[in-house]
N, C-alpha and C positions, 0 to 999 in steps of 0.2 A: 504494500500500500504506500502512495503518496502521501509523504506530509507535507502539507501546505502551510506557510507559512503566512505570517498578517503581513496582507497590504501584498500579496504574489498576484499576479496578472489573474484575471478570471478567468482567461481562457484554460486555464491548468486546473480549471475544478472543474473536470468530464464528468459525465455519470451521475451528475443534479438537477435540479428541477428548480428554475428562478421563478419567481410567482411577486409581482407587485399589489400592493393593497388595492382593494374595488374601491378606495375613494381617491387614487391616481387621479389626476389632472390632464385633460387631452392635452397639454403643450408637452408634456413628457418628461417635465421637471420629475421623476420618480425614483425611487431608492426600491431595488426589489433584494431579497430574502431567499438563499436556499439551504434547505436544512443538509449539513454534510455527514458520512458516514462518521460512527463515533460519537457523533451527539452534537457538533460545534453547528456554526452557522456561519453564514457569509451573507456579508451585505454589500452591494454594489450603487453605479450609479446608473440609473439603463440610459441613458446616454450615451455612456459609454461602457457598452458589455467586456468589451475586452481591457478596460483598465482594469486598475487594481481593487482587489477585493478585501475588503477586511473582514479577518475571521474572530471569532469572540465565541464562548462558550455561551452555554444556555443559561445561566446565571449571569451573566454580563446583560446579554441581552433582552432578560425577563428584567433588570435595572431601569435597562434602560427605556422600555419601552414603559414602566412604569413612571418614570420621572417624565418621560413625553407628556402620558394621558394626565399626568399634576399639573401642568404646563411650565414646572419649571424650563421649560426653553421658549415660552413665549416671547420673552424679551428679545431672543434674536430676530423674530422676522415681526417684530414689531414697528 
């Protein structure tokens, strides 16, 4: 098995399944999500599929999608 490291090119994570949120925006500003063998996850920019992908465990990313839905990140696109 590959280990992939954070922030490795996406294209080097074969064998997954990218899935963007249904509340995706048609200009295509989107961040899509594949869950990777192992348990980890990768998050990309679908703009750019073949940039780099950062991977994060399942506890990172239940953080941080927790602090999204608090809004503690509102203030950025405020």
């Amino acid at each position: 098995m590959q280990q992939i490291e954070d922030s490795d090119r996406a294209t080097l994570l074969s064998g997954v399944t990218w899935r963007k949120s249904r509340r995706s925006n048609p200009s295509g500003d989107c961040v899509e999500v594949a869950a990777l063998f192992g348990g980890d996850f990768a998050v990309r920019n679908s703009r750019h599929p073949s940039g780099p992908a950062l991977v994060c465990t399942k506890t990172e990313l239940a953080a941080f999608l927790l602090a999204a839905k608090d809004g503690e990140f509102d203030d950025v696109v405020a």
